[in-house]
Each structure stands twice: as C-alpha cells, then as structure tokens.
PLY file of the C-alpha trace (Angstrom):
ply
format ascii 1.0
element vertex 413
property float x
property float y
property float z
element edge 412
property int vertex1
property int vertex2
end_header
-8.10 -17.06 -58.52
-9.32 -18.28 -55.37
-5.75 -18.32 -53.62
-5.61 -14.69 -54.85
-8.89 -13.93 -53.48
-7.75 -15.46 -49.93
-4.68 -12.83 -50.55
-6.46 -9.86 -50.79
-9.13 -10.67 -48.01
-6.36 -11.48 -46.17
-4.49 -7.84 -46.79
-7.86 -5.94 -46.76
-8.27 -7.50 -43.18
-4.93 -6.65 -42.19
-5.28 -3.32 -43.55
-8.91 -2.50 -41.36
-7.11 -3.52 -38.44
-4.39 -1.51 -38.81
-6.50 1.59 -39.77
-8.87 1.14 -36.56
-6.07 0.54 -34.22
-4.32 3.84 -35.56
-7.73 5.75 -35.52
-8.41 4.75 -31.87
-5.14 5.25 -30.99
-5.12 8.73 -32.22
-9.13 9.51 -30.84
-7.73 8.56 -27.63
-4.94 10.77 -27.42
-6.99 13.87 -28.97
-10.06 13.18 -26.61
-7.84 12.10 -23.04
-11.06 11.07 -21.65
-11.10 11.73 -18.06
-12.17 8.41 -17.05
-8.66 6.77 -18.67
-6.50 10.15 -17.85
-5.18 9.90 -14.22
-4.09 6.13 -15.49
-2.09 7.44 -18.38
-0.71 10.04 -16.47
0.26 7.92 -13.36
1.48 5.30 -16.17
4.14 7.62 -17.90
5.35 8.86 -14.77
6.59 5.51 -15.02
9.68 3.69 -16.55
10.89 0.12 -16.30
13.85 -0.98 -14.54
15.68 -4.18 -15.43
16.61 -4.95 -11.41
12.95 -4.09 -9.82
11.07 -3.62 -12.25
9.00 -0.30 -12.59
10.67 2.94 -11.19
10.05 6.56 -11.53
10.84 8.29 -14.98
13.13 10.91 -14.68
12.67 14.97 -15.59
8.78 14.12 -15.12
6.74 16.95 -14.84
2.47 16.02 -14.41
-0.44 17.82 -13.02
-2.59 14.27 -12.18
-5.97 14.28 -11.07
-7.52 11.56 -9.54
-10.38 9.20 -11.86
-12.97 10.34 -8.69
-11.88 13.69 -8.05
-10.28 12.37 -4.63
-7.24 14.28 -5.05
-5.05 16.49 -7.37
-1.52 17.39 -7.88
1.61 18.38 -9.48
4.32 15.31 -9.53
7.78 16.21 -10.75
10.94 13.70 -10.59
14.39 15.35 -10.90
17.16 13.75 -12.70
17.39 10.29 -10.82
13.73 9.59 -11.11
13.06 11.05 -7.35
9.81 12.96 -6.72
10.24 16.47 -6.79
12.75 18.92 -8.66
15.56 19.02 -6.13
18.35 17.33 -7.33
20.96 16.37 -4.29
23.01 18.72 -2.88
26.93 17.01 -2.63
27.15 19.51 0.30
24.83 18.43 2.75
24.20 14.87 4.49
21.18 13.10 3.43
17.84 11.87 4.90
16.18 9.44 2.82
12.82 8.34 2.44
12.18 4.90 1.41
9.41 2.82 0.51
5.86 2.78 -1.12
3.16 5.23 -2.56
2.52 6.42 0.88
5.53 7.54 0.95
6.26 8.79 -2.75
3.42 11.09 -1.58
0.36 9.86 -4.19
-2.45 12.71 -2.50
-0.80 15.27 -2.75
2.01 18.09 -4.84
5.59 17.56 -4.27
6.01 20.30 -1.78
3.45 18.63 0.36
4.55 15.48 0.64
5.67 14.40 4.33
9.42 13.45 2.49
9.57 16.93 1.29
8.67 18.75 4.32
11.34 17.39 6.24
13.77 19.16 3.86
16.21 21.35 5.78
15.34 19.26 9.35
17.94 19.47 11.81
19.61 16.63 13.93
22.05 17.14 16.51
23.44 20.27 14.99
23.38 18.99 11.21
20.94 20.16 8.62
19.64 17.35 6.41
18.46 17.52 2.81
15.44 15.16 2.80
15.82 12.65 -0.65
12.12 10.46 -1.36
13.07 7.23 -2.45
9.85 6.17 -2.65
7.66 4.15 -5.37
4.59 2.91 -5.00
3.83 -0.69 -4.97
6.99 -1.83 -3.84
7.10 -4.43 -1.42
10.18 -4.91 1.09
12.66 -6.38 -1.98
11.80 -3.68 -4.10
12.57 -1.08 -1.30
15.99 -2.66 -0.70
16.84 -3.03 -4.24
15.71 0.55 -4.88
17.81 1.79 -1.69
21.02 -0.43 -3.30
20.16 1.35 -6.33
20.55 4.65 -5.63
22.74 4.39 -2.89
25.38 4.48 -5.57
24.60 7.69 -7.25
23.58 9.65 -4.32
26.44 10.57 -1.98
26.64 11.32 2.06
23.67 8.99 3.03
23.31 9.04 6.36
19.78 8.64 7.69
17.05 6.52 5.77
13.67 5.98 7.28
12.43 2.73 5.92
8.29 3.08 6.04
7.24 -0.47 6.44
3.81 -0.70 4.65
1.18 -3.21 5.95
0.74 -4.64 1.87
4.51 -5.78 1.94
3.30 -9.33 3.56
0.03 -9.14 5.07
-3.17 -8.85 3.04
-7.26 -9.53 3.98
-9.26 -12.30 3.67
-11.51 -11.11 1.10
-8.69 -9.37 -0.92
-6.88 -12.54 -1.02
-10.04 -14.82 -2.30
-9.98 -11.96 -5.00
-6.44 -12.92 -6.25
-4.68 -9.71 -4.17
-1.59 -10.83 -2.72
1.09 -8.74 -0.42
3.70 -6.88 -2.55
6.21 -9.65 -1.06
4.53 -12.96 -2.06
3.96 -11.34 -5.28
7.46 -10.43 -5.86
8.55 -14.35 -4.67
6.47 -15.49 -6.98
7.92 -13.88 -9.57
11.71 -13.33 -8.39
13.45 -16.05 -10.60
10.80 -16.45 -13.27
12.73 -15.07 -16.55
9.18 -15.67 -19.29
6.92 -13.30 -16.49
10.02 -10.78 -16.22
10.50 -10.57 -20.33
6.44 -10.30 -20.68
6.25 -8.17 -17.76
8.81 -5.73 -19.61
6.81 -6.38 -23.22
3.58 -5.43 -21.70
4.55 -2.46 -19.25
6.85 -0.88 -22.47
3.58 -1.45 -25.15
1.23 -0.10 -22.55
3.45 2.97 -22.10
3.94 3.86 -25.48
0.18 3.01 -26.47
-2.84 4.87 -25.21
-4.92 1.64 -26.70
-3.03 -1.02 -25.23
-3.01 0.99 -22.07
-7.20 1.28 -21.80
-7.46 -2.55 -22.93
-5.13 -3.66 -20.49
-7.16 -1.83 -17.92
-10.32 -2.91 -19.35
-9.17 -6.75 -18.86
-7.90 -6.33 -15.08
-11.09 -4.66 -14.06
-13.04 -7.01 -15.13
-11.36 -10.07 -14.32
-10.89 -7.96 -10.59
-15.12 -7.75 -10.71
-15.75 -11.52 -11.57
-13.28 -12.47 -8.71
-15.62 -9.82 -6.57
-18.81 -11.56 -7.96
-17.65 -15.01 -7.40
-16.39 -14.28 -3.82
-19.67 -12.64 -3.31
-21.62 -15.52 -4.14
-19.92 -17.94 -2.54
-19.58 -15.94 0.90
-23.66 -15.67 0.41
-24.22 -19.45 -0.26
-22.31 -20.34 2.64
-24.24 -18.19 4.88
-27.11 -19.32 3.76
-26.08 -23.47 3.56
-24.88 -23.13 6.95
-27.25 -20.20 8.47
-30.32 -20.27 6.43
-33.10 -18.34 8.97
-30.12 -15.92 9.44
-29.90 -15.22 5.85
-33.34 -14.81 5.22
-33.02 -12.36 8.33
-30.55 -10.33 7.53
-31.12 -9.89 3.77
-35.12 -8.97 3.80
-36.40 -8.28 7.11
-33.58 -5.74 8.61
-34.86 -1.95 8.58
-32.83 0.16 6.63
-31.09 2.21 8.73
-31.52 6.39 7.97
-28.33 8.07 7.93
-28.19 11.82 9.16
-27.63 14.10 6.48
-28.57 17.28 8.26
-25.36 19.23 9.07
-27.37 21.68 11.54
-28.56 17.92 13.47
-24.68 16.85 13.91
-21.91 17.88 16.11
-18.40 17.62 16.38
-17.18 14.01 17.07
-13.72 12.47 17.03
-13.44 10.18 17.10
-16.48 9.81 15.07
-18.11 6.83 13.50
-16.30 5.88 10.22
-18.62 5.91 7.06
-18.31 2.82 5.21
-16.03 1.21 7.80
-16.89 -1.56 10.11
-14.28 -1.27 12.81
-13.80 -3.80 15.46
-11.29 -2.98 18.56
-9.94 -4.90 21.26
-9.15 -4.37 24.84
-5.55 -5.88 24.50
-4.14 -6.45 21.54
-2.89 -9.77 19.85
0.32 -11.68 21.94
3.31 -11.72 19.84
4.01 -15.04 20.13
0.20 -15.66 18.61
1.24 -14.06 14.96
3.17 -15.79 12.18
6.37 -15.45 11.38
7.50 -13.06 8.48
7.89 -14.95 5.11
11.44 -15.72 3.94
11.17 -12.98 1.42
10.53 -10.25 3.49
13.37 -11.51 6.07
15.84 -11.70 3.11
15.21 -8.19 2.26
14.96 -6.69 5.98
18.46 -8.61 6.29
20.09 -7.51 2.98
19.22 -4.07 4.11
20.15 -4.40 7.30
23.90 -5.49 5.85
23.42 -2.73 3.16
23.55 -0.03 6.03
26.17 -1.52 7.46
28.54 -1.48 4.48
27.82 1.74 4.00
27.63 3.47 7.27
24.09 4.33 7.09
21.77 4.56 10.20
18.43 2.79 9.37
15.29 3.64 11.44
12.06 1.03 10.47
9.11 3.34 11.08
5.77 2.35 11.42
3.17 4.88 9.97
-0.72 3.95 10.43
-1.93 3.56 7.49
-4.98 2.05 7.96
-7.86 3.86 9.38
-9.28 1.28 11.64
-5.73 1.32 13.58
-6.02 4.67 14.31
-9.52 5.10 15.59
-9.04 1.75 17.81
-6.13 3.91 19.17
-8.12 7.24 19.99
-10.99 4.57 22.20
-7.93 3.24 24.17
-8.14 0.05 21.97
-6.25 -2.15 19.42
-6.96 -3.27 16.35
-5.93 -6.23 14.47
-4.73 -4.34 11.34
-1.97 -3.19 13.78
-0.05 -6.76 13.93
1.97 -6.05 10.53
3.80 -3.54 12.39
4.22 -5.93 15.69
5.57 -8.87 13.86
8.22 -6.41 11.70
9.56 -4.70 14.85
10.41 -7.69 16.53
12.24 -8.80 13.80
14.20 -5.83 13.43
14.62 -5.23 16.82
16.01 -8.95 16.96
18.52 -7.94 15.27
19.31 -4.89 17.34
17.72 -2.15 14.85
15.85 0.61 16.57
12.50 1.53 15.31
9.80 4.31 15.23
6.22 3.96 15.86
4.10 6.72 15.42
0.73 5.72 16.50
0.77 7.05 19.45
1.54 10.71 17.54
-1.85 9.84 16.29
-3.25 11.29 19.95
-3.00 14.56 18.27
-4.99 14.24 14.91
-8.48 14.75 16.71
-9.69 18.67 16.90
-6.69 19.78 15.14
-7.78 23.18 13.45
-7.25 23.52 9.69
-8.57 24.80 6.49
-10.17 23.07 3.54
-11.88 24.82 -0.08
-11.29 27.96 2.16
-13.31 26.58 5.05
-12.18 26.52 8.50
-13.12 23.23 10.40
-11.89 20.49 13.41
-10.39 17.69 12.01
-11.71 14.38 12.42
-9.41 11.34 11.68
-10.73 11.03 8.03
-9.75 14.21 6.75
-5.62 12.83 7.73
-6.85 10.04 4.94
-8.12 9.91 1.06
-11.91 8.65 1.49
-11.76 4.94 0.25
-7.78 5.24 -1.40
-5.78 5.36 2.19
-3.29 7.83 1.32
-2.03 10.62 3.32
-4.08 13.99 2.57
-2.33 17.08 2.74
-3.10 17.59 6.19
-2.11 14.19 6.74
1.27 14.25 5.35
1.56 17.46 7.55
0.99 15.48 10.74
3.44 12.59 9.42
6.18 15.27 9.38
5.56 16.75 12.59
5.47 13.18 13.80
8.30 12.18 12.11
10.41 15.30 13.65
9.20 14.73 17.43
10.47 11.57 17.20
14.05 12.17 15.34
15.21 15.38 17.30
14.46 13.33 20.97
0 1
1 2
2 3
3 4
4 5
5 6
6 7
7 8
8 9
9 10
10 11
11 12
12 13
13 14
14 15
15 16
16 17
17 18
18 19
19 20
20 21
21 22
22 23
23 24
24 25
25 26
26 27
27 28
28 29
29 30
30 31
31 32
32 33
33 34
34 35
35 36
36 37
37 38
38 39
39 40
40 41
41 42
42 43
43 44
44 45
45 46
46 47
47 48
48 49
49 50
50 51
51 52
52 53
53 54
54 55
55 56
56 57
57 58
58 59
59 60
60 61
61 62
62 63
63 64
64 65
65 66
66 67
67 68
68 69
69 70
70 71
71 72
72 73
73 74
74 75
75 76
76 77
77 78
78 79
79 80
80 81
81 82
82 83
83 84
84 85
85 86
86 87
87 88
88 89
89 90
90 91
91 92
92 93
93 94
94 95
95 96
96 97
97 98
98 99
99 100
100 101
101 102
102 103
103 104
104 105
105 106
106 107
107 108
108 109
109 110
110 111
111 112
112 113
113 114
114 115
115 116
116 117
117 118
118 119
119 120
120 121
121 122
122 123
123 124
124 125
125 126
126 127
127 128
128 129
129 130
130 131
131 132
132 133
133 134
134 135
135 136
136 137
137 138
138 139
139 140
140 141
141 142
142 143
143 144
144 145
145 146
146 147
147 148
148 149
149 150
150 151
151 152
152 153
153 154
154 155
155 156
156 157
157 158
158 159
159 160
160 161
161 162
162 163
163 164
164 165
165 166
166 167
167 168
168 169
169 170
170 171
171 172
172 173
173 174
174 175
175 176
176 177
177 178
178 179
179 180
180 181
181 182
182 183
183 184
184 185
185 186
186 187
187 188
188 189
189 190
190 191
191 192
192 193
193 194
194 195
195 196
196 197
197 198
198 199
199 200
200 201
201 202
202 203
203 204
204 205
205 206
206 207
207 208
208 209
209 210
210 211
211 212
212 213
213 214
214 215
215 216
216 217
217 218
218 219
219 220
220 221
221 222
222 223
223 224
224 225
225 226
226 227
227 228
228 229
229 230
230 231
231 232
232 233
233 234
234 235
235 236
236 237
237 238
238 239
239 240
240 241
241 242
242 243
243 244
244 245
245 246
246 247
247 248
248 249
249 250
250 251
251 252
252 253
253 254
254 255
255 256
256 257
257 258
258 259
259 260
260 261
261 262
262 263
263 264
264 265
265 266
266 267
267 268
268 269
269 270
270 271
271 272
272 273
273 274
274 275
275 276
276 277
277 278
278 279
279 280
280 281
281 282
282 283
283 284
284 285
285 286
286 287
287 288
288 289
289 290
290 291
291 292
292 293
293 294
294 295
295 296
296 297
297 298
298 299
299 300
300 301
301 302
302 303
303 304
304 305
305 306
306 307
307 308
308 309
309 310
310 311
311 312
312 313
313 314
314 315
315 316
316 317
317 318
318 319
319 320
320 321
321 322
322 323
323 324
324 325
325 326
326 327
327 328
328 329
329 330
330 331
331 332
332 333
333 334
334 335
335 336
336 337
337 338
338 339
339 340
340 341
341 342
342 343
343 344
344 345
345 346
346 347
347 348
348 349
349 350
350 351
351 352
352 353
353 354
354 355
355 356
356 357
357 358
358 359
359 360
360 361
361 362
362 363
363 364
364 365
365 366
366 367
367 368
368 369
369 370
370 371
371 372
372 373
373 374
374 375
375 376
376 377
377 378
378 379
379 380
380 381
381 382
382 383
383 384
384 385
385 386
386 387
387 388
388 389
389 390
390 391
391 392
392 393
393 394
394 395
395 396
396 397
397 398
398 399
399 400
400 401
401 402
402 403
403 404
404 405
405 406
406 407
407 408
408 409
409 410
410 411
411 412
C-alpha cells in the first residue's frame, strides 16, 4: 500500500507539472507580453547551424519592436536566410555585406539598412546587386565561416566588404569583470568543445520551440548578468574606499547634484554636443601602434582563412572600419582620438601586412554634424546621437543612410 501510495504521488506530481508547464506555455503564447516579445521575435528569426552555430532562418517575415521602444521594424530573410526578400539575381555581379548586427541592420526595416541601400551601386561601369551577409553576434570566425558558407550557393561574388566590429577581440574593463568576452575569445573557447556545441544546439532548439524555456532562460542570464554587475560594483567601491577613503566619502555624500537643463527654449544647437550618459575622454594623439597588442590567434586564423578564401575564389575583399562607438566619433569632430578607436588600428595593420587594402570611414564622420533631416514628422539638425540607438549602438535610420553614402564615396574613388 505504501509503495502504491509513493506511485500515485509520484504520477499526480508528474501530472501537475506537466499541466502547469502546458498552461504557461500556452498563457504565454496567447498573452505575448511585450516585455518577452522583441526576444521571441528576434529568437525565431533564428535557426541553428551545425558549422557556426546560429544563422538566419529562411522565408522570415517579422515586424519586431524593440523591449524599450528604441526602435521598430520589418525583418524579412529570403530563401538563403539573407535579410530582406531579394533573392540573387544570377545576372548581375555581387556586392556582399559581411559581418555582425550592425551590419544585418538590427534599427531599422530591410529597405533601410546601409546593405540594402547600396543595391543597384555602380563601380567602374558595372551595376552591383548588394547581398547582406550579415548576423549578429558573429565574431571574425563566424564571419569567415558564414562567407565560406554561402559563397557556394551564391554565384558571381565579386566585392565583399568585411565590417570589422570592435566586439570581435576587444572588450572593456568593466564588461569583462562581468563575464563579457569578445565574440572571438568566446568562439576559441568553445571551437573544439563537442559537450558545449551538443548543449548549445539542445538549448538554442528547446528555447526556440518553447515560449517557457525561452523566458526562463532569459530570466537566468539576467540575473546572473545583475549579480556579476552587483559584485563588480561592490568591489570597484571597496577598493576606492580601502585605498582612497576621504575621496570616497567625498565623492559619494558631499558632491552637489548637478541640475541638468531640461528647458528646450534655454538650449541651442550644439554638435558636437555633450553626450548624455557618456563620459568621453579624447586625446591629442592617439595611441602608437607599436604600444597595442597583437591580435589573438583566433582572429588572425580567420582574417587569414579569409584572406585565402578570396583568393581561391577571385573575390576582392575590402576590411572596412565603421565607428561604431560613439565616443570615437565625437573625439573625431574636437580634432581628437579616442581609445575605443585602437580595434580598428591593430586590424588594419594586420591586413594591410598582408597587402589587403582597407576602408576607414571616420573621417566621413566630418559630415554627420548639422545634417538636416526629419524625425515623427519633425524637421531638426542632427547631432551625432541621432546617427546611433540611445544606449544599444546600432545604426538609426539616418545612420545607416550616412554609412551608405560613406560607403559609396569611398568605393566609386
């Protein structure tokens, strides 16, 4: 009696836990609450890929909003698992995109993106069709697997502009004491380890089918991500104060709090403008090469194999070098330098070592100040920030407007 007592607790338990998983899995779908929605949606534009891991699903079609209301827009893949509806035309050469979210255009719709908007450019008498490549989160090996990838299904390649992002193999302080590591060290980490890769493919196909799984899964890495914050808070304070304690004492309870100006009639047009939120430190001259560390054996590896790739194939590859970080860009507009501004220093020397020519728009970034354009129906002067999504560091629509004007310039020279 008592073994078949055990029995039917055991099956009543089983049965409750089966019932609230399938009720919550079912509320969650019906309800889509807004707060888990851009998530799910950015999740099943998703797919996994046995070589790198996560690519783009193919015949997407997804209106996403952003969780804060940053952005919004319509993301559609075509048959491959590119962004946008085009599929490639056999009839015309190609110009490829490669490389992270930046460049698969998260910000904006797909006819906005800077990838799409070079559809139809002209070089030395050809007309290109423009193909995005792009996927965000992908470090350097990722890129060059993804470009070996499809190199094989799409024909007449000729161009690809490889975007070289500054989280491939450099990352900040504080991210790092949070656990954040560059795309590339990640992906090292992780190259030859078969038990992550098979429970890296368990997790990312559960968490795509289940809306449950899904919200759990993001309920664990946000708040192991905020007790990494916390502890790297707390520690940064206690060292202060161990090693500075009048200055602590200072700083924390006798500094006035500083009013900011919220009158629009009281301010005037500024660019560029202090940076809300940003403490931004520039330089007279910036850092001596032969100061930075070398790029890490992964990221050589997969600047090489791509390299060799274009090679093979008779493929022109131009490294570019987008600003995508703020403080670079407003250094830039004092006359200054700023330290953020290395990644792309210590990648162009490598690929120029090995006789690639690059692109560096920063100095395109001269003509983002006063620029005239028009937001929720509003005409206004643009000020750095509006090229940028407050606090995300995507291109805005605007932004990806200037990268393709940029981008032009400097291909039809």
């Amino acid at each position: 009696m008592d073994m078949l007592r055990s029995f039917r607790r055991l099956g009543f338990l089983i049965f409750f836990s089966l019932f609230s998983f399938l009720f919550l899995e079912l509320f969650l779908n019906f309800a889509n609450p807004p707060a888990l929605r851009y998530y799910r949606d950015v999740k099943l534009l998703h797919a996994y890929h046995p070589e790198y891991g996560v690519t783009l699903a193919a015949n997407e079609n997804r209106f996403v909003r952003h969780y804060a209301d940053l952005w919004q827009g319509r993301f559609t893949t075509n048959s491959l698992g590119l962004r946008g509806k085009e599929e490639p035309n056999p009839n015309l050469p190609k110009l490829v995109c490669l490389g992270d979210s930046m460049v698969m255009g998260f910000g904006v719709s797909d006819e906005d993106t800077f990838c799409s908007l070079l559809n139809g450019i002209q070089i030395k008498g050809k007309t290109y069709q423009s193909l995005n490549f792009g996927v965000d989160a992908y470090g350097s090996m990722g890129s060059y697997k993804r470009l070996l990838d499809m190199s094989e299904k799409v024909s007449d390649i000729q161009e690809v502009l490889f975007f070289v992002s500054p989280n491939d193999f450099t990352m900040p302080e504080e991210l790092r004491a949070q656990g954040i590591l560059p795309d590339d060290e990640s992906d090292a980490l992780h190259e030859n380890d078969l038990v992550w890769k098979k429970n890296f493919k368990t997790q990312f196909e559960l968490t795509r089918v289940s809306f449950l799984i899904h919200a759990l899964k993001l309920a664990y890495e946000q708040t192991k991500v905020k007790l990494l914050i916390t502890k790297y808070s707390i520690l940064t304070d206690l060292s202060v104060f161990i090693s500075h304690p009048f200055r602590y004492f200072h700083d924390s309870f006798f500094l006035p709090i500083k009013q900011e100006n919220c009158n629009p009639k009281e301010s005037n047009f500024e660019c560029p403008g202090p940076v809300p939120g940003i403490q931004i430190t520039c330089t007279d001259k910036p850092d001596e090469p032969s100061s930075l560390p070398p790029l890490g054996e992964t990221t050589t590896r997969a600047y090489d194999s791509m390299i060799t790739l274009a090679k093979e194939k008779g493929i022109k590859l131009t490294p570019v070098f987008l600003p995508m970080q703020i403080e670079e860009v407003y250094c830039r507009q004092l006359g200054k330098f700023n330290s953020l501004g290395n990644y792309a220093t210590r990648a162009k020397l490598y690929f120029e070592s090995k006789g690639v020519k690059t692109i560096d728009l920063l100095p395109n970034t001269d003509q983002m100040c006063g620029r005239t354009f028009v937001t929720k129906g509003i005409q206004k002067k643009a000020v750095i920030q509006d090229y940028y999504i407050p606090g995300d560091g995507h291109l805005t629509k605007i932004g990806n407007l200037w990268a393709k004007e940029s981008i032009v310039k400097e291909l039809t020279k």
